[in-house]
C-alpha positions in Angstrom: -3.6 38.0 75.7 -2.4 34.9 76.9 -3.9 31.5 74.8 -6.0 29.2 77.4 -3.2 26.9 75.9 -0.6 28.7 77.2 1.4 26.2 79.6 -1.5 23.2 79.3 -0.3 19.5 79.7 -1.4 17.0 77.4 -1.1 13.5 79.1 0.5 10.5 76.6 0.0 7.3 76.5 2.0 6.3 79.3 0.4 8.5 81.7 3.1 11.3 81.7 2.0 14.6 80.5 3.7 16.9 77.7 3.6 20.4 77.6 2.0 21.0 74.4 5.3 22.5 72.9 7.1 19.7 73.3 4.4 17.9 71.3 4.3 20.5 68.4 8.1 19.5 68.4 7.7 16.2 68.3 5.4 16.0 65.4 7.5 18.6 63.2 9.6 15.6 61.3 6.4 13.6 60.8 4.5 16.4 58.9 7.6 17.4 57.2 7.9 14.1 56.1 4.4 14.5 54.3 4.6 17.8 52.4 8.1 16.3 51.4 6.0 13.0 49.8 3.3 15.5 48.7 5.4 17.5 46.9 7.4 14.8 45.4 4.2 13.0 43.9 3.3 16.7 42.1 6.2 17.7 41.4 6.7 14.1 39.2 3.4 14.2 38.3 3.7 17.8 36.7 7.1 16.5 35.1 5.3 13.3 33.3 2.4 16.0 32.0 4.9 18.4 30.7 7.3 15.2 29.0 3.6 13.9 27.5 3.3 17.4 26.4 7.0 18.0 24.7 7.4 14.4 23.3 5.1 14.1 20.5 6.9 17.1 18.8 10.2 15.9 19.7 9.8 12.3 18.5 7.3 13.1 15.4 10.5 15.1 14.1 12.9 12.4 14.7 10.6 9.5 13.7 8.5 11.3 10.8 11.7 11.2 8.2 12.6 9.1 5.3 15.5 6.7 7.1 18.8 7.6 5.4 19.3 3.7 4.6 17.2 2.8 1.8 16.8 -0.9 0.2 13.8 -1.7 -1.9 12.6 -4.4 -4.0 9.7 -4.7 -5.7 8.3 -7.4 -8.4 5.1 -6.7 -10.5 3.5 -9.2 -12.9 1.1 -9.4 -15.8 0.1 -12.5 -18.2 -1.4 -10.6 -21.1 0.5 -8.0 -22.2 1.0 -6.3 -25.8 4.6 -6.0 -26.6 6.4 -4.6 -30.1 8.3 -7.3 -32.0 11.5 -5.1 -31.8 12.7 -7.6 -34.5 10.1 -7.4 -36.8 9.8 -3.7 -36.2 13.1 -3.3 -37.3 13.0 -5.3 -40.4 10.0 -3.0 -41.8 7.5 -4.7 -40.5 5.5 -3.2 -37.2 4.0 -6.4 -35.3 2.5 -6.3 -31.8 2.9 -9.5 -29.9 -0.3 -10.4 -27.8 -0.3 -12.5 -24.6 3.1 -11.8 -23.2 3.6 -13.0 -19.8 6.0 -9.5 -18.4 7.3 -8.5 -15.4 8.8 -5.3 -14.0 11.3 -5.0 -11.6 12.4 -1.6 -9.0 15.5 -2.0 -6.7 15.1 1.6 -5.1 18.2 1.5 -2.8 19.6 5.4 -1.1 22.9 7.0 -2.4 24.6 10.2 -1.7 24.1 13.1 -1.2 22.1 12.0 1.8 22.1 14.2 5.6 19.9 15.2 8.0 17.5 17.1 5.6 17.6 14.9 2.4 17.6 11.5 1.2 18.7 10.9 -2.6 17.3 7.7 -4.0 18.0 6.0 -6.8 15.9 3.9 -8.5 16.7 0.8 -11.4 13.9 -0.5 -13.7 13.9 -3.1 -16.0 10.8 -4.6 -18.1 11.3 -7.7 -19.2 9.4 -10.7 -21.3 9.2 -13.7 -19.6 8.6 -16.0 -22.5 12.0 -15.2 -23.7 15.0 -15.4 -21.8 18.3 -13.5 -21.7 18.7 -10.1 -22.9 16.5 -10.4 -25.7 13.4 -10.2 -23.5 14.7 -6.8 -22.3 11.8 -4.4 -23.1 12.8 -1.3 -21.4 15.1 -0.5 -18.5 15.8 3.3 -16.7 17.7 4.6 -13.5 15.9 7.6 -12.2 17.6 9.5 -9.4 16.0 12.1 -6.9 16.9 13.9 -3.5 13.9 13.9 -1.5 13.0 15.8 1.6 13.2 13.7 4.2 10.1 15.1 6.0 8.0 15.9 3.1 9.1 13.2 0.6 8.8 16.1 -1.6 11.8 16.0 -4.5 14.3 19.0 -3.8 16.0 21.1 -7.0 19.1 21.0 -6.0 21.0 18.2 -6.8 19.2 18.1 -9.8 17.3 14.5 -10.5 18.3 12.6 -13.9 17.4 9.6 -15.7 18.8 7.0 -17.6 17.3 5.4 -20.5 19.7 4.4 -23.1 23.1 2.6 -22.2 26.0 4.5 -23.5 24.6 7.8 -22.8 24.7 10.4 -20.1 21.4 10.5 -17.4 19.5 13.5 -18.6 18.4 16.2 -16.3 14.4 16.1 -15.6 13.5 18.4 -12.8 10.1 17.1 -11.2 7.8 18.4 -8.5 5.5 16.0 -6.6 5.5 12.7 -4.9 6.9 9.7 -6.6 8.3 7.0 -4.3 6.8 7.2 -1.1 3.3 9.7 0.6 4.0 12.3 3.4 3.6 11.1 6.6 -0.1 10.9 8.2 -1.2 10.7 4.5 -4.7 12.5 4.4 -7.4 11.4 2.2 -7.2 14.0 -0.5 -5.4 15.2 -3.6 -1.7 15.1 -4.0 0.7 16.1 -6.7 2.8 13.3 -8.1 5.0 12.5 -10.8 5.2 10.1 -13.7 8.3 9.2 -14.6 7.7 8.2 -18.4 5.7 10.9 -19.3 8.1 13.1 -16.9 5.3 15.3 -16.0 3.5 15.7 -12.5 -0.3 15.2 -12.5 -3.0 15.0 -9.8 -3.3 11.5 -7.5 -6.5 11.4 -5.7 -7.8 9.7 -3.1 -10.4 6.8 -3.8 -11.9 5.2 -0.8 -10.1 3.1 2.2 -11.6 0.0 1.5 -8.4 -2.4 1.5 -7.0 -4.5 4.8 -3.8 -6.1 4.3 -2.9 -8.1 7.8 -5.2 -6.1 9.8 -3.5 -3.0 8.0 -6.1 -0.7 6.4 -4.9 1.2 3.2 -6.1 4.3 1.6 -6.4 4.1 -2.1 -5.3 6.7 -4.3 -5.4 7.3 -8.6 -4.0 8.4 -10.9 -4.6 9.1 -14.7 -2.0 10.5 -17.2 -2.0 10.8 -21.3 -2.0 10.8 -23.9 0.9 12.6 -24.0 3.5 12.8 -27.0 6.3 11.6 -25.8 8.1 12.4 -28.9 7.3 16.3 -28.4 8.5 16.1 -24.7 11.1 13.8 -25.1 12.6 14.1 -28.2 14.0 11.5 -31.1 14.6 8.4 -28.4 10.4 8.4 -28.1 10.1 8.0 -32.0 10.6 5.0 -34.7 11.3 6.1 -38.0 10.7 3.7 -41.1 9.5 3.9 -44.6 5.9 5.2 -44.9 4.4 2.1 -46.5 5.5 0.1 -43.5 2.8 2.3 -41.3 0.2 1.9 -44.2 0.9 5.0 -45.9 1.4 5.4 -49.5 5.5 5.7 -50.7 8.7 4.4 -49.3 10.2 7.6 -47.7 10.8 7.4 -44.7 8.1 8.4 -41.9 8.5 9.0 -38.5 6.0 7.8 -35.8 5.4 9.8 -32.5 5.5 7.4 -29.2 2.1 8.4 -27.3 1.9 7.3 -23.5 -1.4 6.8 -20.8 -1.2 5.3 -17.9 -4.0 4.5 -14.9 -2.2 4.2 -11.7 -3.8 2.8 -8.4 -1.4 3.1 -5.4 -2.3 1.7 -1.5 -0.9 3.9 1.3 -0.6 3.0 4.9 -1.6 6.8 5.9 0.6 7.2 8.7 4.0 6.3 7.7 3.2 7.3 4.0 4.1 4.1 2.9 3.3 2.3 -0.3 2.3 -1.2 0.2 0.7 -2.1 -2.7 0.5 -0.6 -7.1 -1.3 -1.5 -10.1 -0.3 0.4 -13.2 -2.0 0.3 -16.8 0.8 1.5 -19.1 -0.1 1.9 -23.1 2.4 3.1 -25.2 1.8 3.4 -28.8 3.2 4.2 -32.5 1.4 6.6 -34.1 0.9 10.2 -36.0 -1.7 11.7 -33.3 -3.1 10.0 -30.3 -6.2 8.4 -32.0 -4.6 7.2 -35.4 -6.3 4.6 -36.5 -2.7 3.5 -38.2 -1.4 3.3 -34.7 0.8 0.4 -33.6 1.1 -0.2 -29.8 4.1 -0.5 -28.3 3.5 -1.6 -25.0 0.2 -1.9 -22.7 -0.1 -4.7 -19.9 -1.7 -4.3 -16.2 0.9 -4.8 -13.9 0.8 -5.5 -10.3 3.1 -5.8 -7.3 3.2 -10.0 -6.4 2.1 -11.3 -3.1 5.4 -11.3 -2.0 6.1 -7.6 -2.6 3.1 -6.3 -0.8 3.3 -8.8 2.0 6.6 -7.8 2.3 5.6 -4.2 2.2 2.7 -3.9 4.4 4.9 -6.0 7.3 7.6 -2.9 6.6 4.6 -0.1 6.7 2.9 -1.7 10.0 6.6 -1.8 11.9 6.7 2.0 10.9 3.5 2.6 12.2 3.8 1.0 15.3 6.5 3.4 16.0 5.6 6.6 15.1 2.5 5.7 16.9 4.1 4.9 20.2 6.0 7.6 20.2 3.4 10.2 19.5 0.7 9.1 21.1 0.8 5.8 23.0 3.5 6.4 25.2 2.9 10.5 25.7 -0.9 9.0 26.6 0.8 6.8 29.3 2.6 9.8 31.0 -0.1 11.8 30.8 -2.3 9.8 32.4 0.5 8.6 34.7 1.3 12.7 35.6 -2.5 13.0 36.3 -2.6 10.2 38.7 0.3 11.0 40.6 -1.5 14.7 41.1 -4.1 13.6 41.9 -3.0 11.7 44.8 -0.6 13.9 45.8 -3.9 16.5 46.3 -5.5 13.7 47.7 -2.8 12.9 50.8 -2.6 16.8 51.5 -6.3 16.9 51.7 -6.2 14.2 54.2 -3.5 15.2 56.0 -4.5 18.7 56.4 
């Protein structure tokens, strides 16, 4: 059956008429034209939604790891501390200076073996008394060294990790689980394991409140508490002191040998999404002593030590520049596409509609 269209004339503007054919033919680039633009704006559209998809995976796993360049300073202080007399000690006669103005140093910097799945750090102490200079205000000093993995911060097994105490000797072996120098990243407010590197055991860390702002920065608190613990049993000889009983206040002159007992309360700030540690207060006591509540017990060392202004300023700058990255490219910027992938759907639907 033949259309009522069928050989009609369609009159154009300038008064000439078209066969309706030759009008179908002239539209044809026009429309094509269209569905080409249509399909460009989807087809870009559904490429942006897939990238916001894909990219927070592929950038958490190349932003969310410990950097393989390392450098680390940090400076804690405290007025009042209790420090042994070595001198004194020595000579026979245990005294405990009181009011010693102290201050501990870390210069955590990264070594090898370092690659793609671990970082080895190592870390150099030093304890010193401020009131006397040179190396006879040398309290304690240590190089600990540790491969972590470098998206857990977790320590691995293998190299093994050592530390130094005593100059002149080989680092000893001390295998550790647990955090130590740095919390995973996207910290959670919980319990994690971490490790104390006097008493070189790994006890619970938990998770106080997050009440703490540093430069707009808020900080999750975490503590720790650790001891007593006979550092003479776990350690060995180089955690005792060995002089004649009446010098401890026991009767006779043979000699006796005193047990070095540790506790510690440790209060770390964590910038939860990089895992970084911005800010630490430690209350080390170390004493002397038979059993851990001897009243004969002579302290060795206790003092409440803090990271100085300039540490955690420094710090929390270093933590906020990590956050800002992982955050932009896990969720700002995959946000952007997506939002940019729905638009450009959406108007691609929009145009067909219209032009349909």
């Amino acid at each position: 059956m033949k259309s009522e269209l069928d050989g009609a004339e369609i009159e154009d503007t300038g008064g000439s008429r078209l066969p309706t054919s030759e009008l179908a033919t002239n539209m044809t680039p026009s429309i094509r034209r269209k569905k080409v633009g249509v399909g460009v704006l989807i087809g870009a559209g559904a490429f942006s939604m897939t990238v916001a998809a894909l990219l927070p995976t592929y950038t958490a796993g190349q932003l969310k790891k410990l950097p393989l360049d390392v450098e680390s300073a940090t400076i804690s202080h405290a007025t009042e501390a209790d420090v042994l007399d070595v001198v004194d000690t020595a000579s026979g006669k245990p005294t405990t200076d009181h009011g010693v103005p102290v201050q501990v140093e870390v210069y955590v910097t990264s070594e090898d073996p370092s690659d793609a799945d671990l970082t080895t750090l190592q870390a150099a102490s030093r304890i010193t008394r401020t009131d006397i200079p040179g190396p006879a205000g040398l309290i304690s000093a240590s190089v600990d060294r540790v491969s972590l993995n470098r998206k857990t911060a977790l320590p691995v097994s293998d190299p093994v990790p050592t530390t130094l105490t005593a100059s002149g000797r080989p680092p000893v072996e001390t295998p550790r689980e647990g955090l130590q120098y740095k919390f995973p990243f996207g910290t959670q407010k919980t319990s994690y394991p971490y490790y104390d590197g006097t008493a070189r055991q790994t006890r619970p860390i938990n998770f106080v409140d997050e009440d703490r702002v540093i430069d707009g920065t808020r900080l999750y608190h975490f503590r720790q508490q650790v001891g007593p613990v006979n550092l003479g049993e776990s350690i060995g000889k180089d955690a005792t002191f060995t002089l004649p009983a009446s010098s401890w206040g026991l009767p006779g002159d043979t000699p006796f040998t005193m047990n070095l007992f540790y506790a510690t309360t440790r209060d770390v700030w964590v910038e939860p999404v990089s895992g970084a540690m911005v800010a630490v207060e430690e209350q080390p006591h170390r004493w002397l002593a038979r059993t851990a509540s001897d009243p004969l017990a002579v302290t060795s060392f206790a003092a409440h030590t803090r990271f100085d202004e300039n540490t955690v300023v420094e710090l929390a700058s270093t933590a906020r520049s990590a956050r800002n990255t992982i955050q932009w490219g896990t969720v700002y910027i995959p946000s952007i596409l997506a939002a940019l992938g729905a638009g450009l759907i959406g108007t691609g639907l929009l145009l067909a509609r219209r032009w349909r």
